[in-house]
C-alpha atoms as a printed R data frame, in Angstrom:
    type eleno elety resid chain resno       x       y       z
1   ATOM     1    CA   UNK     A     1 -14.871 -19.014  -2.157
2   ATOM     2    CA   UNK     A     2 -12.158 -20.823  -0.556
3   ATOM     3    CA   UNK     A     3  -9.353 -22.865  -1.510
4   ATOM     4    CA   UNK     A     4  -7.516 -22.325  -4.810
5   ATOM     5    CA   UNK     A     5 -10.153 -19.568  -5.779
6   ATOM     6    CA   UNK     A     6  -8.649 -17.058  -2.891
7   ATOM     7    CA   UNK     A     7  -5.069 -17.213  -4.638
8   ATOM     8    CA   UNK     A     8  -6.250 -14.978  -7.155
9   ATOM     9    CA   UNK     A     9  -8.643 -13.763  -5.833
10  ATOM    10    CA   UNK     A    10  -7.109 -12.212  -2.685
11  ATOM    11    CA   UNK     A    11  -3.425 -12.440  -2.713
12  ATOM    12    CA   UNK     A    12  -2.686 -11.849  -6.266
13  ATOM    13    CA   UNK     A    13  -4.073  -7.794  -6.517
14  ATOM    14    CA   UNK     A    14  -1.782  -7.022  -3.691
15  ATOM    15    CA   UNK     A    15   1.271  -8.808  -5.404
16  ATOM    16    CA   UNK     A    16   0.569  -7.304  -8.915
17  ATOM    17    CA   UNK     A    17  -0.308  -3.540  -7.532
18  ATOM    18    CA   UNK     A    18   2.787  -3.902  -5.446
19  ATOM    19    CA   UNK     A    19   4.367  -4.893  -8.745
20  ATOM    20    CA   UNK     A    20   2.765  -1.967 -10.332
21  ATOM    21    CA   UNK     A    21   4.296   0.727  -7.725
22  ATOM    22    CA   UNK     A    22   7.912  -0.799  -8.923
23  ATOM    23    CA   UNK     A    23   7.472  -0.332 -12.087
24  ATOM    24    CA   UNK     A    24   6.044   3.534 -11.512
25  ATOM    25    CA   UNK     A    25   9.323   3.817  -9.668
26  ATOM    26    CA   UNK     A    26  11.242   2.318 -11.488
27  ATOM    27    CA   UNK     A    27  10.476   4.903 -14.016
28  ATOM    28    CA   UNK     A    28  12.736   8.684 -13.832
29  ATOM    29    CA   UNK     A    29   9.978  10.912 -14.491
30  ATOM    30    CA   UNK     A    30  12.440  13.593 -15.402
31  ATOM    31    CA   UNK     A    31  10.064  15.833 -17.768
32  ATOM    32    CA   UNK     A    32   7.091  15.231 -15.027
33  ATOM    33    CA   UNK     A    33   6.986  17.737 -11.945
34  ATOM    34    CA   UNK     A    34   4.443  17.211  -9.043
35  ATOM    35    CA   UNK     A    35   3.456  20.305  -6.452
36  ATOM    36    CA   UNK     A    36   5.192  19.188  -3.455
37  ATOM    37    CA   UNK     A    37   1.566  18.582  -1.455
38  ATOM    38    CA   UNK     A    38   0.180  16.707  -4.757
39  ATOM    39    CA   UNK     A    39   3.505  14.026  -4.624
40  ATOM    40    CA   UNK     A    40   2.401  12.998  -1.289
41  ATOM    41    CA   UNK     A    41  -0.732  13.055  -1.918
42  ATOM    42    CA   UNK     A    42  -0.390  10.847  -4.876
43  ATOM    43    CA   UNK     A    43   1.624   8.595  -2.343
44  ATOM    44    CA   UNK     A    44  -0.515   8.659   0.618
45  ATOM    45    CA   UNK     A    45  -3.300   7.672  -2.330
46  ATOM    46    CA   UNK     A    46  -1.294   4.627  -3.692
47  ATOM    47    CA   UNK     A    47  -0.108   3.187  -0.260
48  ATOM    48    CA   UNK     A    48  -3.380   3.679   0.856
49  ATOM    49    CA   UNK     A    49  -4.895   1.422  -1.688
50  ATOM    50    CA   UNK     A    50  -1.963  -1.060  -1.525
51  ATOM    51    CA   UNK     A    51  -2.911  -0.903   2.572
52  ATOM    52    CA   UNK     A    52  -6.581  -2.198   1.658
53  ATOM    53    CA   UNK     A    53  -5.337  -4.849  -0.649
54  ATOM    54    CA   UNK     A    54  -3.220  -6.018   1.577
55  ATOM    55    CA   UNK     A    55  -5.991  -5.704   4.518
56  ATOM    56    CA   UNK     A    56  -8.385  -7.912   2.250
57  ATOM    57    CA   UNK     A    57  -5.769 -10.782   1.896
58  ATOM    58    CA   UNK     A    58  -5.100 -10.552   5.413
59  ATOM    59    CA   UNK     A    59  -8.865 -10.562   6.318
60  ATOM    60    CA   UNK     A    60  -8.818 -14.636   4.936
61  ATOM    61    CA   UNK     A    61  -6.747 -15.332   8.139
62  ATOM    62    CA   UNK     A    62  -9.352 -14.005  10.139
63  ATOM    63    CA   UNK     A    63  -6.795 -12.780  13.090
64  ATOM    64    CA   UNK     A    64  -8.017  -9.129  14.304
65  ATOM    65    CA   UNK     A    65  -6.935  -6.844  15.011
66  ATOM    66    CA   UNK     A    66  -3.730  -7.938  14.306
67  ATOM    67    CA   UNK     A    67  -4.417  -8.279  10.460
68  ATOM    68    CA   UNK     A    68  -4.507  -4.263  10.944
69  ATOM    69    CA   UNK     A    69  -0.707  -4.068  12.425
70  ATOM    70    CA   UNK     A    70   0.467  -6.537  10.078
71  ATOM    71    CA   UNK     A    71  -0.572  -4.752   7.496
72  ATOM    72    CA   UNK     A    72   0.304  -1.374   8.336
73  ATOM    73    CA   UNK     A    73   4.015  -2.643   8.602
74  ATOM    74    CA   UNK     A    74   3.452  -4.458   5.580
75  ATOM    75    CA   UNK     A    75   3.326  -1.384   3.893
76  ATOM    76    CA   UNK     A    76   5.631   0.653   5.609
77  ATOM    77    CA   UNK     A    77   8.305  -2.088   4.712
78  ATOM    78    CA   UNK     A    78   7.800  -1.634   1.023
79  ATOM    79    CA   UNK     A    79   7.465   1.947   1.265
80  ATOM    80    CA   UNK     A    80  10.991   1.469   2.597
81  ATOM    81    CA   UNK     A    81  12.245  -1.130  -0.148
82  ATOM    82    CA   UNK     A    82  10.628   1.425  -2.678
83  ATOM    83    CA   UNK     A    83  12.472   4.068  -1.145
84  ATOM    84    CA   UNK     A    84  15.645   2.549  -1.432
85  ATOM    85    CA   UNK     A    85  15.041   1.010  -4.527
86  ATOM    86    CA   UNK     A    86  14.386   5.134  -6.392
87  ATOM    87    CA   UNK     A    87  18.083   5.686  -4.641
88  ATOM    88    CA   UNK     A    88  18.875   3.472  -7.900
89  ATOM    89    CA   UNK     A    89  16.907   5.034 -10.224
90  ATOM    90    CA   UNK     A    90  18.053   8.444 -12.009
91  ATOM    91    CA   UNK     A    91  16.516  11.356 -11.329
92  ATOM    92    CA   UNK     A    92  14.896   9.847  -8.304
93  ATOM    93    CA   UNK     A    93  15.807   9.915  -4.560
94  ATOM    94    CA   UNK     A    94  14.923   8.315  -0.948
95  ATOM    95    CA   UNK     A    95  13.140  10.697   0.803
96  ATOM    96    CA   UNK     A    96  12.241  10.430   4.426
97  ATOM    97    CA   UNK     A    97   8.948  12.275   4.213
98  ATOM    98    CA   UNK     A    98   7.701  10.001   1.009
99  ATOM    99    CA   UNK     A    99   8.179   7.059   3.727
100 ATOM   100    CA   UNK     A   100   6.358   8.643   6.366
101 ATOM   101    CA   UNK     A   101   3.575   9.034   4.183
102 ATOM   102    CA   UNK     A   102   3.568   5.998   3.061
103 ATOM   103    CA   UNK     A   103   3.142   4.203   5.969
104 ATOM   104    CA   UNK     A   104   0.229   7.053   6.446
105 ATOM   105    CA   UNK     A   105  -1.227   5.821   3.933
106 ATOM   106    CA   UNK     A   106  -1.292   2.082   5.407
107 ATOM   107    CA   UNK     A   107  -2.376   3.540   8.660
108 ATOM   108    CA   UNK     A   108  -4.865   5.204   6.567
109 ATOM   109    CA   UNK     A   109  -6.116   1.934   5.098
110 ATOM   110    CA   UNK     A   110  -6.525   0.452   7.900
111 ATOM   111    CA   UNK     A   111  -8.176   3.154  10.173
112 ATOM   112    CA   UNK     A   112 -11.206   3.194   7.521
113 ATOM   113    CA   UNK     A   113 -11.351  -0.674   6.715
114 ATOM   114    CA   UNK     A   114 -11.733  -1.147  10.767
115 ATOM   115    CA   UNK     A   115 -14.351   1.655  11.167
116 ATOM   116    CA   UNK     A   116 -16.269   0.236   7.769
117 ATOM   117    CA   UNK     A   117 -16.313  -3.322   9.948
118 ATOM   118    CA   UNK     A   118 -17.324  -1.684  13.226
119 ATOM   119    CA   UNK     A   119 -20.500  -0.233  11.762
120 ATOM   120    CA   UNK     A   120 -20.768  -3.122  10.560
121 ATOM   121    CA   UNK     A   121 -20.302  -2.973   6.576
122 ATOM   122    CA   UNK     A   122 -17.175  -4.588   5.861
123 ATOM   123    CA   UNK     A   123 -15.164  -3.486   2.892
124 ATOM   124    CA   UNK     A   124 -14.110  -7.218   2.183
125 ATOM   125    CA   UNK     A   125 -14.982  -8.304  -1.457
């Protein structure tokens, strides 16, 4: 499924989840209060899965390993704009430690999608 097909297909869940965190962060969340351990969890979760997405959009240029690096920074870099971005937002904050894990989560993304290829089942659909 090549061509005009992979648009949607691959690069348009990364671009509308990444659209999705904004929009969660965009939000203050005021009457909402996480457990310090379930927040980043809840981030490592979500940057995780934007890692993947990414990953799987990458995957079409068929460059490894280096699809795994570019996407870890990938989503480091919008952990970062998101991070700055809830400096804007009341009731919200950059925090240093939501951006570490973050990019965890990316790392995270990447460390399973490259052991799922070596064994040889690909998480590419």
């Amino acid at each position: 499924m090549d061509g005009w097909f992979a648009i949607p297909r691959y690069y348009l869940p990364p671009i509308l989840y990444a659209g999705l965190i904004f929009y969660l962060s965009s939000r203050s969340f005021e009457n909402v209060s996480l457990a310090h351990g379930l927040d980043k969890g809840v981030h490592l979760i979500v940057y995780a899965g934007l890692g993947y997405l990414v990953l799987r959009a990458l995957h079409r240029f068929e460059q490894r390993p280096r699809i795994y690096l570019w996407a870890v920074c990938l989503v480091f870099l919008y952990g970062l704009s998101d991070e700055l971005h809830q400096r804007m937002v009341p009731g919200r904050t950059f925090e240093i430690l939501d951006l570490l894990v973050d990019g965890l989560g990316g790392i995270l993304a990447a460390v399973v999608c490259r052991v799922a290829e070596h064994v040889g089942r690909p998480l590419w659909f």
